[in-house]
N, C-alpha and C positions, 0 to 999 in steps of 0.2 A: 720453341725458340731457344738458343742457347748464346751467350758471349762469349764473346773473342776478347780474352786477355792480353793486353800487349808489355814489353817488359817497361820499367820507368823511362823518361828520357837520359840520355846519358850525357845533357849537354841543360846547362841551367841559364837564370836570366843574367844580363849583363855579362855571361863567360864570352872569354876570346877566344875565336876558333879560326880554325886555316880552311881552305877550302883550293881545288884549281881554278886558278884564277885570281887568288887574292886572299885577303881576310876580313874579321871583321867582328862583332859584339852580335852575340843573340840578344834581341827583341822580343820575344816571342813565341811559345812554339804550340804547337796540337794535334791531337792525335790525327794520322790519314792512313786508310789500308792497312791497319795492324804495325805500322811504323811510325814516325814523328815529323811532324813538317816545320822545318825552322823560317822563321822570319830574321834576315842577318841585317844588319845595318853595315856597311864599308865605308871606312874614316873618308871624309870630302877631300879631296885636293884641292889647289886651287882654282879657283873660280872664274870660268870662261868669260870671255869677251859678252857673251849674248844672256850671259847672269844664269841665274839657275831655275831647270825648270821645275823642282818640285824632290818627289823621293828619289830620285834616277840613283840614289847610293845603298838601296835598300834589295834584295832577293831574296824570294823562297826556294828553299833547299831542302832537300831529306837529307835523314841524317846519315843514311849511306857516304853523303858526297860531301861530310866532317869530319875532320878530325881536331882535336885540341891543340891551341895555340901552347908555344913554349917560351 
């Protein structure tokens, strides 16, 4: 049996990061495939007629599809 080393994350908790599509605050993240899977939370907007149904402002992302906020 051997391990697979993967490098640190490069993105820590609470940091702001950009992504397409938007941005947002990492929540979360762990290791997947030899890379990093973030849990992002995206700031709420306002708040629709029919109320909110829950996380709809949160997505998992690798960290491919990061870069850091400025």
């Amino acid at each position: 049996m051997s391990e697979t080393l993967i490098d640190r994350p490069r993105f820590r908790l609470k940091q702001r990061v950009r992504f397409m599509g938007g941005e947002g605050i990492v929540r979360n993240y762990e290791p997947d495939s030899g890379t990093w899977t973030y849990l992002i939370e995206m700031p709420l907007g306002t708040e629709p007629e029919f109320g909110r149904v829950g996380a709809e402002t949160r997505v998992l992302l690798s960290e491919v599809d990061l870069c850091g906020a400025y």
